[in-house]
N, C-alpha and C positions, 0 to 999 in steps of 0.2 A: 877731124882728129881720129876718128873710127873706121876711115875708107880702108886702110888699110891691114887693118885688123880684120873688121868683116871679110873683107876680100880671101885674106890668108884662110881665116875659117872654112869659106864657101868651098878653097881650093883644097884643103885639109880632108873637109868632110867627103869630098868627092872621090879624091884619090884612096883617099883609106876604103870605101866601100868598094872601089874598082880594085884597090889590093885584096880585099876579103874573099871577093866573089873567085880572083885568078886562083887564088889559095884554097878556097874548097873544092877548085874544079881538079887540084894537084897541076896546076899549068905551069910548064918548065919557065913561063914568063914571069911568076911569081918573085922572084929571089930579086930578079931586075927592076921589076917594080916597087918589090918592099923596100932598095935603098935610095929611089926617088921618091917616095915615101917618108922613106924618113927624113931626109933632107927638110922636105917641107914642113913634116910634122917638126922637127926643130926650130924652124923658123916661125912657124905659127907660136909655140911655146915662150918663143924671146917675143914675139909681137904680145901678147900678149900678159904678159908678166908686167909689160909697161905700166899698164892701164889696173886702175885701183878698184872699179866695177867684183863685186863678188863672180859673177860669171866668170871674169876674162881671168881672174884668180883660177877657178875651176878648170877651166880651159886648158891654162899653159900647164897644169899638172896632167890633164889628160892625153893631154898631146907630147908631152915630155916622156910617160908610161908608152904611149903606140911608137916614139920613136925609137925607145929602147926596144918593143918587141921585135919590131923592123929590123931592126939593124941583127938582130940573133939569127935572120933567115940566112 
């Protein structure tokens, strides 16, 4: 019931750090990566909205906030 939640997560957290790191080095790849980024971070957000868990509450708010920063690059 949680594969693919966790999954979405793992992939969330991964990309977001790999967007951070392009963004403070100023990498022109940055802006291309923040809206693959957001994409996922949105769909992380609906995956997790599902599920009643206080975490996955926390979650889809936190990933809903990095997909709007995202998308402002």
């Amino acid at each position: 019931m949680m594969v693919k939640c966790i999954q979405l997560d793992m992939e969330c957290a991964a990309l977001c750090y790999a967007a951070a790191q392009l963004m403070s080095l100023g990498s022109v790849s940055a802006a291309a990566l923040c809206k693959i980024c957001a994409k996922l971070c949105d769909a992380c957000a609906a995956e997790c909205s599902k599920h009643e868990n206080e975490h996955c509450k926390e979650c889809a708010v936190a990933c809903s906030e990095c997909a709007a920063e995202c998308k402002k690059m």
